[in-house]
C-alpha positions as a Markdown table, in Angstrom:
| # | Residue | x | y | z |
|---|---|---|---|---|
| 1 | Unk | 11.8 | -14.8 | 2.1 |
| 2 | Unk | 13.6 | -15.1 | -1.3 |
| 3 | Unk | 15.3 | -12.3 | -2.8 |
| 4 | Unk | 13.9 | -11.2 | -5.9 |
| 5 | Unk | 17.8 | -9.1 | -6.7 |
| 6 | Unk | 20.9 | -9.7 | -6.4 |
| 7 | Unk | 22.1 | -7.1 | -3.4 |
| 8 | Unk | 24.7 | -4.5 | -3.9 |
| 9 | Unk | 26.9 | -2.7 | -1.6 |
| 10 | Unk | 24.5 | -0.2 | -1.0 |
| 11 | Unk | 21.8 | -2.2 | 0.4 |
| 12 | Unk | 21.1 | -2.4 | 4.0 |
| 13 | Unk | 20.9 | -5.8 | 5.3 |
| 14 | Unk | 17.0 | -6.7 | 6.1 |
| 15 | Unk | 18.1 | -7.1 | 9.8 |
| 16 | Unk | 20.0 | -3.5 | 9.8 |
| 17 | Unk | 17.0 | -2.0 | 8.3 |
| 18 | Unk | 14.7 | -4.0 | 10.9 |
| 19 | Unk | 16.9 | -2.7 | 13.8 |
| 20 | Unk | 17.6 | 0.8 | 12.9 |
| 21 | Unk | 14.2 | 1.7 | 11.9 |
| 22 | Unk | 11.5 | -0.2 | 13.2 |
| 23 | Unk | 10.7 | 2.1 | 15.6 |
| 24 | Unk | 11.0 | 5.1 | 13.5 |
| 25 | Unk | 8.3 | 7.5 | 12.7 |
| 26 | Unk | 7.0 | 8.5 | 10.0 |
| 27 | Unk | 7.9 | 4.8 | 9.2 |
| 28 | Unk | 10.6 | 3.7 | 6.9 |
| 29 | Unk | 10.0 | 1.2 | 4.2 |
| 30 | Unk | 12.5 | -1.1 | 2.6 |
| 31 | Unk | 12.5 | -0.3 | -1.1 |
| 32 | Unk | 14.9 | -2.1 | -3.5 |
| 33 | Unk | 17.6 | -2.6 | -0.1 |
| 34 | Unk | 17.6 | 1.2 | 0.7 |
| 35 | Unk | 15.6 | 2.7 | 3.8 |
| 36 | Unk | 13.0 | 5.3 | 2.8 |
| 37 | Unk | 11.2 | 7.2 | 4.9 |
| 38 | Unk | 7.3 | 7.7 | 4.5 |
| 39 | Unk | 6.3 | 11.3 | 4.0 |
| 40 | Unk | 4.6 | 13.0 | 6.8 |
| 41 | Unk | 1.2 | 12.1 | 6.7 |
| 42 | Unk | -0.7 | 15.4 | 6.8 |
| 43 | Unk | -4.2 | 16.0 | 8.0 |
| 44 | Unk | -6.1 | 14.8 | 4.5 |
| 45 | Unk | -3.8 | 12.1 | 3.7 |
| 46 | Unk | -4.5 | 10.8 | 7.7 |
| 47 | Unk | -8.5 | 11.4 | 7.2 |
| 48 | Unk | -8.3 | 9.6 | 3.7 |
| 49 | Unk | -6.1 | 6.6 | 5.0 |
| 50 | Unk | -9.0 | 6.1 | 7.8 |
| 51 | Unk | -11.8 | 6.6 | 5.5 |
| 52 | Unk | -10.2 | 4.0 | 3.1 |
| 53 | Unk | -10.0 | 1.8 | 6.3 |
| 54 | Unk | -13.5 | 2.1 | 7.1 |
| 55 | Unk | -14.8 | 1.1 | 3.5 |
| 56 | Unk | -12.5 | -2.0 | 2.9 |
| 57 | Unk | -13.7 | -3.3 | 6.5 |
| 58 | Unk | -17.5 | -2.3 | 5.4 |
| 59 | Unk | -16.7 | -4.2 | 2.5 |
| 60 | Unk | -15.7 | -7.4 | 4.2 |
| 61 | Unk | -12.3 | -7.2 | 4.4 |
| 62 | Unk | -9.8 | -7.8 | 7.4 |
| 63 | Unk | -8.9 | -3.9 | 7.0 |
| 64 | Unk | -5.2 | -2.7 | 8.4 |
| 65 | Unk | -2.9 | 0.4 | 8.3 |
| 66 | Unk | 0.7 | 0.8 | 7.7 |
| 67 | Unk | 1.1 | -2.6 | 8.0 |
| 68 | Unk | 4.5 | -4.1 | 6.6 |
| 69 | Unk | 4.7 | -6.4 | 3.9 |
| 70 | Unk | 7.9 | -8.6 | 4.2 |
| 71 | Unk | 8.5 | -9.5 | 0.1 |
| 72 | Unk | 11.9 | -10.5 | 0.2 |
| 73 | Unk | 14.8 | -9.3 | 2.2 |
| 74 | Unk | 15.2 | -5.9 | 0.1 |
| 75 | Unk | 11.6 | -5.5 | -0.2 |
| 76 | Unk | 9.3 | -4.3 | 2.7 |
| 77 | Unk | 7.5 | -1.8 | 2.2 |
| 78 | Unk | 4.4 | -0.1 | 4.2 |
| 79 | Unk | 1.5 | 0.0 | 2.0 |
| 80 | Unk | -1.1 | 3.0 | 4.0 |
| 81 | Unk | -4.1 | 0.6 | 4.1 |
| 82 | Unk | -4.5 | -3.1 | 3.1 |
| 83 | Unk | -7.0 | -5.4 | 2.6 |
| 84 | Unk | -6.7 | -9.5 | 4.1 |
| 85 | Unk | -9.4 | -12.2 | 3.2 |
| 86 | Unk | -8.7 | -13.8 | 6.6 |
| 87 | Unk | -6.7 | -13.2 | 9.8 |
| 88 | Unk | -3.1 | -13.4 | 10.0 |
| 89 | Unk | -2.9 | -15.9 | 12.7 |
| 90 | Unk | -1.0 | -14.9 | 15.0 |
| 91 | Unk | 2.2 | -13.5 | 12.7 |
| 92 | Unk | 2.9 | -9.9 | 13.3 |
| 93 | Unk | 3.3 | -9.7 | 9.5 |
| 94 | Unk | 1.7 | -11.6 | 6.4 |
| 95 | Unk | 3.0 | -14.6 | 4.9 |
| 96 | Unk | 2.0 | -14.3 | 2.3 |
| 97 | Unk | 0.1 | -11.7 | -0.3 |
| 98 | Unk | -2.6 | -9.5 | 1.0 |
| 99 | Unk | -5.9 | -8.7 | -1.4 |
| 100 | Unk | -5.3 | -5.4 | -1.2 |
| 101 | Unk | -2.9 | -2.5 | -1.0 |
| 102 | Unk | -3.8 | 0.7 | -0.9 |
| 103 | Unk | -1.8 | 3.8 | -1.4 |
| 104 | Unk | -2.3 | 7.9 | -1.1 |
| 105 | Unk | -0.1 | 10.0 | -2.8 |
| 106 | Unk | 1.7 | 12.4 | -0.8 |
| 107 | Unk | 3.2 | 15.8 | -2.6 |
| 108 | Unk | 6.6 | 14.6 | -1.5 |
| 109 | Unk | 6.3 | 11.2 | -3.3 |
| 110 | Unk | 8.9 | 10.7 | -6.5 |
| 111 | Unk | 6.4 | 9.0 | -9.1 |
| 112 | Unk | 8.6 | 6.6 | -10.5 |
| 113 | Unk | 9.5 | 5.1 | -7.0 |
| 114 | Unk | 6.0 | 5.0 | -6.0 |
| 115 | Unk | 4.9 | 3.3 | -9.8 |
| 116 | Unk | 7.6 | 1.2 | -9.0 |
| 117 | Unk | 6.5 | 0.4 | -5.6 |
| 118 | Unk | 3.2 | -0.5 | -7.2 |
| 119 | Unk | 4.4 | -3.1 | -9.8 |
| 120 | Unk | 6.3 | -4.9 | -7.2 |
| 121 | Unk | 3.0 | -5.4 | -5.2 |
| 122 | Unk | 1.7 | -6.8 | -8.1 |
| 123 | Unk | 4.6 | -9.2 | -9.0 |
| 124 | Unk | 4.1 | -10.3 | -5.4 |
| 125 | Unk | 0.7 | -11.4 | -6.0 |
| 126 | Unk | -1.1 | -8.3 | -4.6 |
| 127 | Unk | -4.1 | -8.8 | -6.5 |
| 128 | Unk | -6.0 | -5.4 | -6.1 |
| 129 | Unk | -3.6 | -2.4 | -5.9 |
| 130 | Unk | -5.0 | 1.1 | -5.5 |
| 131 | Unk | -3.9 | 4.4 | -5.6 |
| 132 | Unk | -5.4 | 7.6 | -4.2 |
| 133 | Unk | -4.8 | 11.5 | -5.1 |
| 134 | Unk | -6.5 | 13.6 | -2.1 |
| 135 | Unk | -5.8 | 16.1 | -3.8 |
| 136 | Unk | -6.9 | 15.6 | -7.0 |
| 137 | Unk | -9.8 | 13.6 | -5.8 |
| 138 | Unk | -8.6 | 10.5 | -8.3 |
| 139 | Unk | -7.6 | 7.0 | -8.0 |
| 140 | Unk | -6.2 | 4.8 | -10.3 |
| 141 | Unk | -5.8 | 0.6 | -10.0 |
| 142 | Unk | -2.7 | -1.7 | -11.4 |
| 143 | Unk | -3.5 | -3.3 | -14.2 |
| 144 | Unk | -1.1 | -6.7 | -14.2 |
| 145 | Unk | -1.9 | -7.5 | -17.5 |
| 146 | Unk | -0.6 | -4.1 | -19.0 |
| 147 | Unk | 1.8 | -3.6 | -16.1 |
| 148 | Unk | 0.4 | -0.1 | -16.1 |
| 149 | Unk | -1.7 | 2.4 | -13.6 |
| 150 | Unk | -5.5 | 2.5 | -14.9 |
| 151 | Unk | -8.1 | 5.2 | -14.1 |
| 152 | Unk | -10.9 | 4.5 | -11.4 |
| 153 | Unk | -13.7 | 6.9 | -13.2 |
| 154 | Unk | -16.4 | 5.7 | -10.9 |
| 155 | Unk | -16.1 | 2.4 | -9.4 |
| 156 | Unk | -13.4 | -0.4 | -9.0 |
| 157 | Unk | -14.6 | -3.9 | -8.9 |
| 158 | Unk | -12.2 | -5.9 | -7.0 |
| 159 | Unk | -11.1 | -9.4 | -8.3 |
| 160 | Unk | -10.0 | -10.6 | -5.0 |
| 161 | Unk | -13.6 | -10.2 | -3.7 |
| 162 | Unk | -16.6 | -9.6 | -5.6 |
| 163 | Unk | -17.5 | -6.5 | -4.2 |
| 164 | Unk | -16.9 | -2.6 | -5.4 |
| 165 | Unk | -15.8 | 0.7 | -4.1 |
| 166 | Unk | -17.4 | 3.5 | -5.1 |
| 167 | Unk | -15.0 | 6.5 | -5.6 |
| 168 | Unk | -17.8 | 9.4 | -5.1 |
| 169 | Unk | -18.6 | 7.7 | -1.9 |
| 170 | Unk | -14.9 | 7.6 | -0.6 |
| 171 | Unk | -14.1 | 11.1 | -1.9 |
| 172 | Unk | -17.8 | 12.2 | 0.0 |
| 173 | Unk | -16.8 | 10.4 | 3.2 |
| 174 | Unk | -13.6 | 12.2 | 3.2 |
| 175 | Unk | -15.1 | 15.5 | 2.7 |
| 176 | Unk | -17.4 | 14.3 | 5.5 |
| 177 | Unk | -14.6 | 13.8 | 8.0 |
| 178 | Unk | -12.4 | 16.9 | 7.3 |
């Protein structure tokens, strides 16, 4: 892993973090060298999460949740669902860049960490990253090019697989499963 940032006294050590908290739940990510716990997944975030699960599988892709994604040795964070184009092989975590990483907003979620968050998937190479509001019933995609968060108003074509999601659909199964 190569660090992206310079560390500063405040940072927990990679192996620290690994130690202390990765048996912790709700899990803790590693987010600029500080240890931050995921909010409490509630009941529509949960349903959501599995819904989004069931779709990116459906769609061809090697679906899995809460799975950690070792950037560098300050960043690891625990996207809620992501999407692989082929098996990880044997490693307990990827190697390299998933397709896709998914998020859902949870009330308890300071926007500028989690837009944050977001951009760092990207500069990873994440190459479809999605966010979902349960609540709000929206989603939004990054947009690498404008380094920016852009609306989902009915469907998202991926560009790590040529296939689409269908936010109706997703927002239908949900409402299907509660």
């Amino acid at each position: 892993m190569s660090a992206v940032a310079d560390k500063s006294p405040s940072q927990i050590p990679l192996e620290l973090f690994r130690a202390k908290y990765a048996d912790c739940k709700p899990y803790y990510e590693l987010l600029n060298g500080e240890a931050v716990q995921k909010a409490m997944p509630t009941d529509l975030h949960s349903t959501l999460q599995g819904v989004l699960y069931t779709v990116l599988k459906e769609l061809g892709f090697k679906a899995k949740t809460e799975l950690t994604l070792p950037i560098s040795d300050i960043w690891e964070p625990v996207p809620d669902v992501c999407g692989l184009l082929a098996p990880l092989g044997g490693e307990p975590y990827p190697i390299s860049p998933v397709a896709v990483a998914i998020e859902i907003l949870s009330p308890g979620d300071p926007f500028t960490r989690v837009v944050h968050k977001w951009r760092r998937y990207s500069q990873w190479g994440v190459t479809d990253v999605l966010v979902f509001d349960p609540i709000g019933r929206e989603a939004w995609y990054w947009d690498a090019t404008t380094d920016d968060l852009m609306s989902i108003r009915q469907s998202y074509a991926f560009k790590s697989k040529a296939v689409e999601i269908s936010l109706s659909e997703v927002f239908q199964r949900l409402d299907v499963e509660l």
